[in-house]
C-alpha positions, 0 to 999 in steps of 0.5 A: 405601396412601398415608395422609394427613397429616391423619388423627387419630390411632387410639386404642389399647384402654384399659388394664384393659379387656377385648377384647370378644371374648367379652363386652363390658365395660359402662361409663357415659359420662365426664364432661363428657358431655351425658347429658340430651341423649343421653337427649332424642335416645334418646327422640325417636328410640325414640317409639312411634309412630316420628317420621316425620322418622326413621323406626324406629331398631331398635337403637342402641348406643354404644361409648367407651373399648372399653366399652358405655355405651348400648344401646337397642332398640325395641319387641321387638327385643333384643341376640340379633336380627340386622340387615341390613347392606345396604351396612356390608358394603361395609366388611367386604369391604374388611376381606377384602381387607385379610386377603388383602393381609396374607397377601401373595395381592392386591395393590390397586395390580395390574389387577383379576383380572376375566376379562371385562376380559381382552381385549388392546383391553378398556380395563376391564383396567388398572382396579385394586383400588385404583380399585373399592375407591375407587369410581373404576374409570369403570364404568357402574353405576346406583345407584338403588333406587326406580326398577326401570326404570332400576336396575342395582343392583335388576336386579343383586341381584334380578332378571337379574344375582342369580345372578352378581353380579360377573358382572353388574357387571364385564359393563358398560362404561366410563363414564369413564377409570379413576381419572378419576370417583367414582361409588358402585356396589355393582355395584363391590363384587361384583367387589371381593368375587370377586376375593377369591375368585379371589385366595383360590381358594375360593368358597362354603361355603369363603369362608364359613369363611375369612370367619369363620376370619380376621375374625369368630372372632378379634374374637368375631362369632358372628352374622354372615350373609354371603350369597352367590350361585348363583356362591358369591360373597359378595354384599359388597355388600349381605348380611351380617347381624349384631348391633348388639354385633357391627357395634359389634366390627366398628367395634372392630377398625377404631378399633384399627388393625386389630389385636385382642388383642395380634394383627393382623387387618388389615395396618398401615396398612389402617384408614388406608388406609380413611380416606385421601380420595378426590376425590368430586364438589361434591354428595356430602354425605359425604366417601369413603375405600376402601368406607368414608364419611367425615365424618359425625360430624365431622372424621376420622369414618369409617363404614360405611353402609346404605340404609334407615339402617344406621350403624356409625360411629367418631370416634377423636378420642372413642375412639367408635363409634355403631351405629345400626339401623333402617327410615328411607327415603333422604328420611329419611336426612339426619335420621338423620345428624343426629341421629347427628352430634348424638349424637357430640356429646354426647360432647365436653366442653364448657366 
């Protein structure tokens, strides 16, 4: 897990404030903070009718310090609902490998245990962990979710591949030598997400309880609904509902280096390991790290992402996380990212 040298530091939880684990501590914003344009950005993007440069933001929730000093939700949405993940559980399966890595059953830099690959000539079985985590294995895998005809994303979780979604994705070819190409598939994440389960040798009903037994419980994520397929596999790609309280305590346990009231989650160095850069082509906007985007709200912020405008994202050099959630179309979401990117910058001073 090589870190790089440019990564802000992770703050530590503040002292005198509680970990979140049961409730979460209120605050306000500190000084310094431009609280009449978090309020300005609060209204244009909680308008009802929503503002068609966004779409409907549901809920929004901002975190400094460890503690909650916005909360906003739109029309009947309240804190009790739940809301898609989409692919924010692109991150939580790399906290479970994390988990795995911690408990010494994985080993992200060995050949992924993916049974399709195991022919002697099958050039996919030298792919690593560490390769799927980083979106480099050379995999085919089309990531579009407009165009049914040409989709292997749509085919994968909604129609021929939804009952095996790691088999689906690990079933195709080589489009690149491994470690050669980024290219972003939430087909990579399923076979990421069964080797867990492999690795764990539980599926189903039992993975759901060690999900819950080894990540959700201890940082107080009651909410969560992970999804899996006929196979029992997660699907890690896209299926896990929670609150925006507990995508905010998800966040939480990444700004604090993995570590939760005085225990270790996540092995030392995974949050960095999530934020350490991966070489993306010239056109993709955001920087990437393992499962985890970068960049977003200003150098050294890292997120977890959604289709249709699912956001949790942390700005260590604020102590900060902002989690937003909504409807917003993909030709919305460079308005939502903006306007995310200007909410974390109502919080550094100025003057």
């Amino acid at each position: 897990m090589a870190k790089s040298e440019n990564l802000p530091p992770l703050p530590s939880q503040p002292a005198g404030v509680g970990w979140p684990t049961t409730r979460w501590p209120d605050g306000t914003p500190g000084p310094g903070v431009a609280r009449d344009r978090i309020d300005d950005l609060l209204d244009l993007a909680f308008a009802d009718p929503a503002p068609d440069a966004m779409g409907e933001t549901h809920a929004f929730l901002a975190v400094q310090g460890g503690r909650i000093v916005i909360e906003r939700y739109w029309r009947d949405y309240t804190a009790a609902d739940t809301f898609p993940s989409w692919s924010e559980a692109k991150s939580i399966t790399h906290a479970l490998i994390g988990i795995l890595v911690r408990e010494g059953k994985i080993d992200i830099h060995a050949p992924a245990d993916v049974p399709e690959w195991q022919g002697q000539d099958d050039p996919r079985r030298h792919i690593t962990l560490d390769q799927l985590l980083r979106m480099s294995s050379g995999l085919k895998f089309a990531e579009d979710y407009v165009d049914a005809g040409n989709s292997d994303v749509i085919e994968m979780l909604f129609a021929s591949g939804k009952e095996d979604v790691a088999g689906f994705a690990a079933s195709l070819p080589l489009e690149h030598a491994p470690g050669t190409a980024w290219s972003y598939s939430s087909g990579t994440t399923n076979i990421v997400a069964r080797c867990a389960a492999r690795a764990l040798g539980k599926t189903g009903e039992d993975f759901r309880a060690f999900m819950f037994r080894e990540l959700f419980e201890p940082i107080g994520i009651a909410s969560a609904q992970p999804k899996f397929d006929a196979e029992g596999t997660f699907i890690g790609s896209s299926f896990c509902y929670c609150t925006a309280r507990d995508f905010a305590r998800f966040g939480l346990l990444y700004l604090r280096d993995g570590c939760w009231n005085g225990g270790r989650i996540l092995p030392q160095g995974w949050a960095d390991y999530a934020r350490t850069p991966t070489a993306t082509p010239p056109t993709e906007e955001l920087g990437y790290g393992a499962h985890w985007w970068l960049g977003m709200c200003g150098p050294g912020s890292f997120s977890a992402n959604g289709y249709q405008g699912q956001y949790t994202v942390l700005v260590p050099e604020l102590d900060l996380i902002l989690v937003r959630h909504g409807n917003s179309s993909d030709e919305r979401g460079d308005e939502v990212r903006r306007w995310l990117a200007r909410m974390a910058d109502c919080f550094r001073p100025t003057g």
